[in-house]
N, C-alpha and C positions, 0 to 999 in steps of 0.2 A: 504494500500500500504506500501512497504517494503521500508525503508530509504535507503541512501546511503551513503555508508563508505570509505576510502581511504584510501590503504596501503599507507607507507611514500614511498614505492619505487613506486607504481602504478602515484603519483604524481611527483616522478623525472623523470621519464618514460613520462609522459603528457608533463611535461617543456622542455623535450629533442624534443621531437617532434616540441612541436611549437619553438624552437630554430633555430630547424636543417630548419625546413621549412619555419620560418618566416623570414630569411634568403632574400630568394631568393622571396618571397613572403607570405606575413602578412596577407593577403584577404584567401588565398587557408589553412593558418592555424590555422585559424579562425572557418575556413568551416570545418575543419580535429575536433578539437574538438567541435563545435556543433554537427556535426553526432555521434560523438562516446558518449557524452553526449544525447543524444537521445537514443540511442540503448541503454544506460544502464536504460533511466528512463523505456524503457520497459521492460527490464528485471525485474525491480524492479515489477510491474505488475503483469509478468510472467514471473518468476526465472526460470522457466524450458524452456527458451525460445533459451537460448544458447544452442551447442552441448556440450557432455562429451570433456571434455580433456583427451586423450586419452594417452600421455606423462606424465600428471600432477599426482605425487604421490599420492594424494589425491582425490578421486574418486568422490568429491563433488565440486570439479573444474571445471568450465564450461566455454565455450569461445564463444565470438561473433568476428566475422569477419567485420570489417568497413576497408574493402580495403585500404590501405595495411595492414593494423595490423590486431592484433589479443589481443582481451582483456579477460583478464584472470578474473572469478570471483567465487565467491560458497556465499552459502544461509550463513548466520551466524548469530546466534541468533534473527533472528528479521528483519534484514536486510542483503543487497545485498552488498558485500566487493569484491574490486576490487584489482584483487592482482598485476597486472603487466598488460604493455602494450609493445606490440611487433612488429616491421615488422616480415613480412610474412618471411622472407628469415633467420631472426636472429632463434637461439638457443631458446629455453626458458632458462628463469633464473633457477638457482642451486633450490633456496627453496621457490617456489611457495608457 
C-alpha cells in the first residue's frame, strides 16, 4: 500500500474547513475529515480510484468527490500526494 503525503496547502485547505465548519459545528467537522481521510486511504489502495482532473495541468491529477469538496491528488513516487482540497463551487487553485 501506497503512503500518504500532504501538500503544505492540501493541509491549510483541511484547517480551513474544519475552521469554517467547526464553527457552527465540531461533530459534523469531525465527520467532514474522517470521510475525506477514508476516501484517501482508498485511494492509497487504489490510486486509480479517483477521476482524471480534467482542469488540472497535470494529467496525473486525480480527484475524489466527499461532498462538498473535491480533493485533488496524483500517484508520486511511491505514494498518494494530496495536493488541494476544494468546495465544489470554489475555483481550483492557480498551481495544483
Amino acid at each position: 500500500m501506497r503512503s500518504l503525503r500532504w501538500t503544505e496547502r492540501a493541509v491549510a485547505h483541511l484547517e480551513g474547513i474544519v475552521e469554517f465548519i467547526g464553527v457552527t459545528s465540531p461533530v459534523y467537522a469531525e465527520s467532514v475529515v474522517l470521510r475525506i481521510e477514508q476516501r484517501l486511504q482508498l485511494a492509497c489502495e487504489h490510486p486509480g480510484i479517483g477521476k482524471p482532473a480534467p482542469e488540472a495541468p497535470d494529467e496525473s491529477t486525480r480527484e475524489l468527490v466527499v461532498m462538498p469538496y473535491r480533493v485533488f491528488y496524483r500517484e508520486h513516487a511511491g505514494a498518494i500526494e494530496v495536493l488541494a482540497i476544494v468546495h465544489g463551487r470554489q475555483h481550483l487553485p492557480d498551481a495544483l
